[in-house]
Biopython code that builds the backbone (N, CA, C, O; Angstrom):
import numpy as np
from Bio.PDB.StructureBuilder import StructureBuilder

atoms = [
    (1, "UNK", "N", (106.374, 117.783, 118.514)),
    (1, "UNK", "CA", (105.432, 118.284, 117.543)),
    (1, "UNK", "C", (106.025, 118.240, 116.136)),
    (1, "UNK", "O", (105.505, 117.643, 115.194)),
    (2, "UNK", "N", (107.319, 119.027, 116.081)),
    (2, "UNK", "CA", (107.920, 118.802, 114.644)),
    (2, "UNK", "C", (107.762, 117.093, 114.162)),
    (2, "UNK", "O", (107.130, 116.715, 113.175)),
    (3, "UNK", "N", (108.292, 116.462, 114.850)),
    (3, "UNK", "CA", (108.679, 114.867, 114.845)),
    (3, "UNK", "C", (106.944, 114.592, 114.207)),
    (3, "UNK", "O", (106.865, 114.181, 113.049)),
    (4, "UNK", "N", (106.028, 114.758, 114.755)),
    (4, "UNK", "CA", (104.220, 114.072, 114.490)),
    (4, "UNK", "C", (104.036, 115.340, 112.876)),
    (4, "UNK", "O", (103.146, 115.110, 112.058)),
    (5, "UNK", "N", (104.843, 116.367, 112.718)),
    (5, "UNK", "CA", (104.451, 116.919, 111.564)),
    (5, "UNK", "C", (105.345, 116.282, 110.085)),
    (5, "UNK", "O", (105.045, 116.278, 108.891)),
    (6, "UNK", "N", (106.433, 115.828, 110.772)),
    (6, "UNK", "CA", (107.371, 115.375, 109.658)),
    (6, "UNK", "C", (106.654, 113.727, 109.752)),
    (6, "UNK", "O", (105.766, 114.002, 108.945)),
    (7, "UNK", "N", (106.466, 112.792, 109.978)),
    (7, "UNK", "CA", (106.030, 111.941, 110.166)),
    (7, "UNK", "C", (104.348, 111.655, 109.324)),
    (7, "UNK", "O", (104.196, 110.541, 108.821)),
    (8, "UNK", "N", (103.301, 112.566, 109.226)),
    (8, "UNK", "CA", (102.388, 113.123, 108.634)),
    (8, "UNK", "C", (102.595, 113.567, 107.134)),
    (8, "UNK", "O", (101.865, 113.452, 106.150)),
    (9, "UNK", "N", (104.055, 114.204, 107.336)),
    (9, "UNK", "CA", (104.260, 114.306, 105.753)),
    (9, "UNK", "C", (104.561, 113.192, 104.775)),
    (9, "UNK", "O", (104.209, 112.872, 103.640)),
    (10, "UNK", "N", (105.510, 112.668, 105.884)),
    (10, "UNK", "CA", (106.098, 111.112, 105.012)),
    (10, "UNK", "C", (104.919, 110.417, 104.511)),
    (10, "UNK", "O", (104.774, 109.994, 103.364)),
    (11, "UNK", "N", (103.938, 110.323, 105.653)),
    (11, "UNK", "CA", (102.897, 109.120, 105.074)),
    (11, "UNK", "C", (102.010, 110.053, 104.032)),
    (11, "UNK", "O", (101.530, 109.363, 103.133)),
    (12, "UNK", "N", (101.784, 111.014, 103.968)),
    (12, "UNK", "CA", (100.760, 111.652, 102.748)),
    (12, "UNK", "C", (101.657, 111.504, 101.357)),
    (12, "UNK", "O", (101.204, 111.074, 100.296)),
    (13, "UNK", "N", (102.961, 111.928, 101.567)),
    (13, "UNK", "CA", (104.027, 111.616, 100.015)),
    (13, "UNK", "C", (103.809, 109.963, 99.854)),
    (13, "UNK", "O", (103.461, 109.388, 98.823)),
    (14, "UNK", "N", (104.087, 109.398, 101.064)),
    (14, "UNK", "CA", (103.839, 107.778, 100.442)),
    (14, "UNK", "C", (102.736, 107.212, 100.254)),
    (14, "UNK", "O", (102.643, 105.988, 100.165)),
    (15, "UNK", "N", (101.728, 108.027, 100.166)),
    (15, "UNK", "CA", (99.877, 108.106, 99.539)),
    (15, "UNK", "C", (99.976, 108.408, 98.096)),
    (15, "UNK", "O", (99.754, 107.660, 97.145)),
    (16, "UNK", "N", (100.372, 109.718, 98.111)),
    (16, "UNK", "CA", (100.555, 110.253, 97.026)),
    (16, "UNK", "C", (101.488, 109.599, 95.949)),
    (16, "UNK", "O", (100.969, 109.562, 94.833)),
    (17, "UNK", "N", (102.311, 109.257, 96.008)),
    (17, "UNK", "CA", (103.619, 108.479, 95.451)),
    (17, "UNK", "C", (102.538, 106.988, 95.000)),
    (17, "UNK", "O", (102.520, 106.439, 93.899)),
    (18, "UNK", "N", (102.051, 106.763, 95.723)),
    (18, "UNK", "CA", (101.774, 105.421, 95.481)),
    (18, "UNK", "C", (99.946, 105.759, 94.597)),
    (18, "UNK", "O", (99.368, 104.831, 94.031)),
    (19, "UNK", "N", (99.494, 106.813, 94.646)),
    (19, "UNK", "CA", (98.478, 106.738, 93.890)),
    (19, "UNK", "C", (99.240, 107.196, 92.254)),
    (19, "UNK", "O", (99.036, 106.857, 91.088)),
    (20, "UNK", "N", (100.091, 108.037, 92.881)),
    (20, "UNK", "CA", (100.471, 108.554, 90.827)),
    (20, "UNK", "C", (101.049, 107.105, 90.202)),
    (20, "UNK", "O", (100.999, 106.725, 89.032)),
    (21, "UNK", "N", (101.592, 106.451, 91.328)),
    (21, "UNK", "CA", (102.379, 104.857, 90.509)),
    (21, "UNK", "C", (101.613, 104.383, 89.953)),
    (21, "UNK", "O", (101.789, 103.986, 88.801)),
    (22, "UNK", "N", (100.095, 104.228, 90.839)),
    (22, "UNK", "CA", (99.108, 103.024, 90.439)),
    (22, "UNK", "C", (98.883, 103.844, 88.820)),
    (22, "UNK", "O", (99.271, 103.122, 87.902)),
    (23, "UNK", "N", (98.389, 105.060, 88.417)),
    (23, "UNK", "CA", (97.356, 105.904, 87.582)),
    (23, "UNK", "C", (98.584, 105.429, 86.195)),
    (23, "UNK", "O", (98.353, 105.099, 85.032)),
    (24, "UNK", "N", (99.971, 105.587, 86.985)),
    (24, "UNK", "CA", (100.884, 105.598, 85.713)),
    (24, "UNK", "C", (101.039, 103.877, 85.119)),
    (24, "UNK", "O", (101.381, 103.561, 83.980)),
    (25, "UNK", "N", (100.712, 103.008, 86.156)),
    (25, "UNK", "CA", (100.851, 101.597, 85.618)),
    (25, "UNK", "C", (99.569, 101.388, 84.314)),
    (25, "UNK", "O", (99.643, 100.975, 83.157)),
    (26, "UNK", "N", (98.294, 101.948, 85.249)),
    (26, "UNK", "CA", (97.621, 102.103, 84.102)),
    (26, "UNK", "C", (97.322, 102.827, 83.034)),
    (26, "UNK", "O", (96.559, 102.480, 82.132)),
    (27, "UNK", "N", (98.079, 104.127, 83.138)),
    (27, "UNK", "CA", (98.633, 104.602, 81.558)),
    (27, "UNK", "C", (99.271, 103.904, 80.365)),
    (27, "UNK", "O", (99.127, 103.776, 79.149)),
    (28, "UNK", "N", (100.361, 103.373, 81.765)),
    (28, "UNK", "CA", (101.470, 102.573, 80.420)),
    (28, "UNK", "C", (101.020, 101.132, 79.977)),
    (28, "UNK", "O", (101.491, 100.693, 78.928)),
    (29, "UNK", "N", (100.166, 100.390, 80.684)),
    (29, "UNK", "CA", (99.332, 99.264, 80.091)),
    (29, "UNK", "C", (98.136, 99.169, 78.965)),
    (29, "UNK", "O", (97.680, 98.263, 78.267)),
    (30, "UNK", "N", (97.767, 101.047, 79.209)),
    (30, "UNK", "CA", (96.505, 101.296, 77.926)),
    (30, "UNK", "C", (94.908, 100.955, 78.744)),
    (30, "UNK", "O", (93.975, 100.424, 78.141)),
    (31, "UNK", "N", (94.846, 101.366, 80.164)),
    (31, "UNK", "CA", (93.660, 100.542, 80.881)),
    (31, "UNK", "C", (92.615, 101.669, 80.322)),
    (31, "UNK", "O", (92.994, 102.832, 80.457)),
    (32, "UNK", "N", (91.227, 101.437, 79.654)),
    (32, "UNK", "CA", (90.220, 102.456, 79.351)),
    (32, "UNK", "C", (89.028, 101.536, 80.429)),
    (32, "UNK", "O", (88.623, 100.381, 80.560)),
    (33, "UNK", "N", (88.849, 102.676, 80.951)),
    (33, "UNK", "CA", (87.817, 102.401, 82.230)),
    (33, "UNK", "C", (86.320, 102.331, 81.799)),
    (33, "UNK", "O", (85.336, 102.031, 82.475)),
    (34, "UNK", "N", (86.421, 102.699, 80.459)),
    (34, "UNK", "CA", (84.952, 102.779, 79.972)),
    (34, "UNK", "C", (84.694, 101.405, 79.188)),
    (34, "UNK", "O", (83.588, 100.872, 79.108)),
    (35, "UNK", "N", (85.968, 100.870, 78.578)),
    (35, "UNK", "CA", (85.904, 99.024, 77.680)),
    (35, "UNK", "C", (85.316, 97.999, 78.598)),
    (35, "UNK", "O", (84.403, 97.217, 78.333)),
    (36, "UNK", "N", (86.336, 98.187, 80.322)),
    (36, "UNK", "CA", (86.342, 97.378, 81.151)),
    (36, "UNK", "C", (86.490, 97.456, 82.069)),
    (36, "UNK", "O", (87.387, 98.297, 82.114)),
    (37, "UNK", "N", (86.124, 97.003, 83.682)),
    (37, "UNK", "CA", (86.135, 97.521, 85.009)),
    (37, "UNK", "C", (87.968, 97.107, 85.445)),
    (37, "UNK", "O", (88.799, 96.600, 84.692)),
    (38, "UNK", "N", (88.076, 97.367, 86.319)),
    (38, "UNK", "CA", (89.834, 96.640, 86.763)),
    (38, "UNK", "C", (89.937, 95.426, 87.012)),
    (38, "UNK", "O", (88.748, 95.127, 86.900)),
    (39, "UNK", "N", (90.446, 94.485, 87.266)),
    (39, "UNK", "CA", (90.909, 93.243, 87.440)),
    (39, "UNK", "C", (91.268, 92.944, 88.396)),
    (39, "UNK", "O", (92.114, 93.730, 88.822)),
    (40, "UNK", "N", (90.984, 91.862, 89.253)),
    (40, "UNK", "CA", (91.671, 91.648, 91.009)),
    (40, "UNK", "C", (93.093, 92.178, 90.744)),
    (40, "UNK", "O", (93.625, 92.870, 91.613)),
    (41, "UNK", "N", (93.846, 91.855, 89.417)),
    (41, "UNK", "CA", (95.270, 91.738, 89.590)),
    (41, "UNK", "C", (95.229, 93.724, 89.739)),
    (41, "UNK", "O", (95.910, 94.417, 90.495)),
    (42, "UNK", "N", (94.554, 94.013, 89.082)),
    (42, "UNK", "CA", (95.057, 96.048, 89.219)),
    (42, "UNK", "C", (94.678, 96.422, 90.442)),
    (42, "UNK", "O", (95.236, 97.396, 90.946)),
    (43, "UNK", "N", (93.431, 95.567, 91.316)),
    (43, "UNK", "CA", (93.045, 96.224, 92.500)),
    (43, "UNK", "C", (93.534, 95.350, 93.633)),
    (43, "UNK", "O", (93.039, 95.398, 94.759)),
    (44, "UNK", "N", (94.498, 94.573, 93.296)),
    (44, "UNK", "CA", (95.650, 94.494, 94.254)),
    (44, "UNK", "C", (97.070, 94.971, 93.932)),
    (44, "UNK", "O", (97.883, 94.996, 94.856)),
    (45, "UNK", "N", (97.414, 95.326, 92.788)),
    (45, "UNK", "CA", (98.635, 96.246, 92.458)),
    (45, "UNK", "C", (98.129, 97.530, 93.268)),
    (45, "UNK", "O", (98.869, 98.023, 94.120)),
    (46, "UNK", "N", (97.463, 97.815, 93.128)),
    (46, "UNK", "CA", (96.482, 99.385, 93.629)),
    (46, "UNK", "C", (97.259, 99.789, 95.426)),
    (46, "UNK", "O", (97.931, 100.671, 95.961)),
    (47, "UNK", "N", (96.431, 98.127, 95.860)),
    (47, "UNK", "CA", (96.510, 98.159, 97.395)),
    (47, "UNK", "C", (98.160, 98.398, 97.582)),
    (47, "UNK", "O", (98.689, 99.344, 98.166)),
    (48, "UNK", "N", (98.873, 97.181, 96.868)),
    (48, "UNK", "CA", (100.475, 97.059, 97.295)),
    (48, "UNK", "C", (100.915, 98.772, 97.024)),
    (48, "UNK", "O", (101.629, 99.354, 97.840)),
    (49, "UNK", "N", (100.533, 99.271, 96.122)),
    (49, "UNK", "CA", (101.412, 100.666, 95.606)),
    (49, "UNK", "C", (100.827, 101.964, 96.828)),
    (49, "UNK", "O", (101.468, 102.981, 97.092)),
    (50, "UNK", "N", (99.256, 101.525, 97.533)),
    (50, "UNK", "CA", (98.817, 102.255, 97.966)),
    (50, "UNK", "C", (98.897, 102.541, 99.934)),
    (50, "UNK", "O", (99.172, 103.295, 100.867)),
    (51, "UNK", "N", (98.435, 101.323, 99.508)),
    (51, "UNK", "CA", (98.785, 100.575, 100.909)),
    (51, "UNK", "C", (99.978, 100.920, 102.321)),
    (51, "UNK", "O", (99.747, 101.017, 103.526)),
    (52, "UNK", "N", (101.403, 101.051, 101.470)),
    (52, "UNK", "CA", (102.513, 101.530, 102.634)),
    (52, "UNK", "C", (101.983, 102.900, 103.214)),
    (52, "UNK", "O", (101.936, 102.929, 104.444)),
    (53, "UNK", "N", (101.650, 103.834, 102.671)),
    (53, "UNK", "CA", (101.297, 105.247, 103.048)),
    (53, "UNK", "C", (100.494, 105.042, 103.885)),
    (53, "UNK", "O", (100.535, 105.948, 104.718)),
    (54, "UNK", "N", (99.415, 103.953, 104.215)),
    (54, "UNK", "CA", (98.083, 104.085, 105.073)),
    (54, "UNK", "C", (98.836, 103.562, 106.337)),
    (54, "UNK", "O", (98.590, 103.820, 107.515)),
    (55, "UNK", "N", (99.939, 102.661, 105.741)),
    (55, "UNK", "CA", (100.299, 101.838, 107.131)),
    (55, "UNK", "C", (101.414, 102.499, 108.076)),
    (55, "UNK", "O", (101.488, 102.342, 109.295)),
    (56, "UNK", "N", (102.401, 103.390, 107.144)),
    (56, "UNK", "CA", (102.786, 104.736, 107.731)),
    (56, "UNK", "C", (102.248, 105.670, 108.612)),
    (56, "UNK", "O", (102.826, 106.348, 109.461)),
    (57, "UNK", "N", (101.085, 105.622, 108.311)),
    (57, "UNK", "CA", (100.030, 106.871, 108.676)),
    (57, "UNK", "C", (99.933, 106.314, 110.285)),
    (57, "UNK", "O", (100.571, 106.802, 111.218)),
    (58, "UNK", "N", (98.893, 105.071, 110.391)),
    (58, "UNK", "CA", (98.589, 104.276, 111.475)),
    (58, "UNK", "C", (99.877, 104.320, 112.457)),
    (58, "UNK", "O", (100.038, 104.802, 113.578)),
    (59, "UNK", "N", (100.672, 103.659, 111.624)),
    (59, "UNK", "CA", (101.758, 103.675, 113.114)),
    (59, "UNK", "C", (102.157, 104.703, 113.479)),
    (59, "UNK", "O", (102.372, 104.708, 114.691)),
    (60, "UNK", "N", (102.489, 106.159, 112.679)),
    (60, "UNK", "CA", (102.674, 107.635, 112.896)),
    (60, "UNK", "C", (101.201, 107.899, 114.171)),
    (60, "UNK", "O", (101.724, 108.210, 115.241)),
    (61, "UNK", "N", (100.339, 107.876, 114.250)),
    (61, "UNK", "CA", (99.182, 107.786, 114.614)),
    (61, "UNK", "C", (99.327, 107.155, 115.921)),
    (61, "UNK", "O", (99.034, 107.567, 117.043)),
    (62, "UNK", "N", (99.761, 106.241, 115.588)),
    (62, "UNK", "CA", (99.874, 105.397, 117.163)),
    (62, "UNK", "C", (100.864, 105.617, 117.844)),
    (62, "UNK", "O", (100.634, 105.186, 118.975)),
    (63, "UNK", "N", (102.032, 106.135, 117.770)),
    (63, "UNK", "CA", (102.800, 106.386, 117.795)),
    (63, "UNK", "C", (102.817, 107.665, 119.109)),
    (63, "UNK", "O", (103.387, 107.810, 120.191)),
    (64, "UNK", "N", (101.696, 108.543, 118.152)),
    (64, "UNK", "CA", (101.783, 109.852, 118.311)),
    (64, "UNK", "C", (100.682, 109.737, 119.785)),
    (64, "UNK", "O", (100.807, 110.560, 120.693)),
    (65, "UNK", "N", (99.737, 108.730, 119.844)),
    (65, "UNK", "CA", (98.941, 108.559, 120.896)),
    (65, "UNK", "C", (99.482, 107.850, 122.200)),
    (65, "UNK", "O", (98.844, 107.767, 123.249)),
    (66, "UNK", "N", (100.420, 107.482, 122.039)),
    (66, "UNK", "CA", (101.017, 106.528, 123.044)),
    (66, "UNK", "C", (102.557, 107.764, 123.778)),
    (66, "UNK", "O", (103.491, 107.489, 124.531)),
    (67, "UNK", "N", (102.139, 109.152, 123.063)),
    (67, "UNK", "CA", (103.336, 109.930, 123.733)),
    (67, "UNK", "C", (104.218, 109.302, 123.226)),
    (67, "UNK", "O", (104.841, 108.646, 124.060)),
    (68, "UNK", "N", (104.674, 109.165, 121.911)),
    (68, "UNK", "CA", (106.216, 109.057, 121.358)),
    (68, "UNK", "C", (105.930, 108.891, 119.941)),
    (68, "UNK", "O", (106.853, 108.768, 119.135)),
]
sb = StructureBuilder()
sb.init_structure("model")
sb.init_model(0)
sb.init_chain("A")
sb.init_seg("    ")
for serial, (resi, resn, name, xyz) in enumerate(atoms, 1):
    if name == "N":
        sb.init_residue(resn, " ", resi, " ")
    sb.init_atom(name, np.array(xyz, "f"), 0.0, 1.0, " ", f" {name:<3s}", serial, name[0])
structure = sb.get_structure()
């Protein structure tokens, strides 16, 4: 149980971690959401920064269903 709660945490920090990265790339680039919509290139920076946490999650998940 500890092991599926620590495991749960990792992947929500590497959600979290990876949404403040994305918000801060587009701070420090100057992105105004109201000039212009995002660009394939930001809404695949998005996925890469966002992305590990979901895939953490899944295998924590599967992991946790398969008894281990």
């Amino acid at each position: 149980m500890q092991k599926d709660r620590k495991s749960l945490l990792i992947a929500v920090a590497l959600i979290v971690a990876g949404v403040a990265a994305f918000f801060l790339f587009l701070f420090v680039t100057g992105h105004d959401p109201d000039e212009r919509p995002l660009t394939l290139f930001e809404w695949v920076l998005g996925g890469i920064l966002i992305g590990p946490g979901f895939g953490y999650l899944l295998k924590a998940r599967n992991g946790q269903d398969r008894g281990g």
